[in-house]
C-alpha positions as CSV (number, residue, x, y, z in Angstrom):
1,X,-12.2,-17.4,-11.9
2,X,-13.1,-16.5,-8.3
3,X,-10.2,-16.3,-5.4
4,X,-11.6,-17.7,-2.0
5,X,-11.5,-15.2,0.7
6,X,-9.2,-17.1,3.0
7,X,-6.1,-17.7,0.5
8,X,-3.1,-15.5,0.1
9,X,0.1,-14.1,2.2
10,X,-0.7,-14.7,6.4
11,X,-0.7,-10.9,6.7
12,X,-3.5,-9.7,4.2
13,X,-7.0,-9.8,4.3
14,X,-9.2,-9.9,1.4
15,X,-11.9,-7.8,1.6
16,X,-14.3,-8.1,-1.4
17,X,-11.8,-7.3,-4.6
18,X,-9.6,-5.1,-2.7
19,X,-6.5,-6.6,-0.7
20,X,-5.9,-4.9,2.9
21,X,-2.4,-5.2,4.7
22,X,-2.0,-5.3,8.1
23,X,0.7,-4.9,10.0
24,X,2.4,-2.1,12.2
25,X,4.3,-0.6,9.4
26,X,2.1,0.4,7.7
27,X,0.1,2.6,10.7
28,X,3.6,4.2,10.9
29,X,4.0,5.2,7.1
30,X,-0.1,6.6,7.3
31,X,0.9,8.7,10.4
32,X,4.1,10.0,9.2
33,X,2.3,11.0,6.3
34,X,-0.7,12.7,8.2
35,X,1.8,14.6,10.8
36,X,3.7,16.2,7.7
37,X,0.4,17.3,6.2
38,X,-0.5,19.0,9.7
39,X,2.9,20.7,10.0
40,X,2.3,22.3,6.1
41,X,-0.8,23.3,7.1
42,X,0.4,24.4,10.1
43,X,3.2,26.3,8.6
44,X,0.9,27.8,6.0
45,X,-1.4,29.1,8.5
46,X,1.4,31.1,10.8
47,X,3.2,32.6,7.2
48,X,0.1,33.5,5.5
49,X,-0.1,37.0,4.0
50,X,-1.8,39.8,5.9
């Protein structure tokens, strides 16, 4: 059985099988998680052995 494209929750998209959320919250989470991969990195880089 098929799901039409335009039913579910006001704040998600369907997108061929996969279900995509939108909102502000969510751009947070993805940058808080990209900033503390560029501080490790960071951090690796500066204490790195010689």
């Amino acid at each position: 059985m098929t799901v039409p494209l335009d039913e579910g929750e006001a704040r998600r998209r369907r997108v061929g099988p996969f279900w995509i959320e939108e909102g502000l919250g969510l751009v947070a989470v993805g940058a808080a998680v990209v900033a503390v991969f560029a501080v490790l990195f960071a951090l690796a880089v500066i204490f790195r052995p010689a």
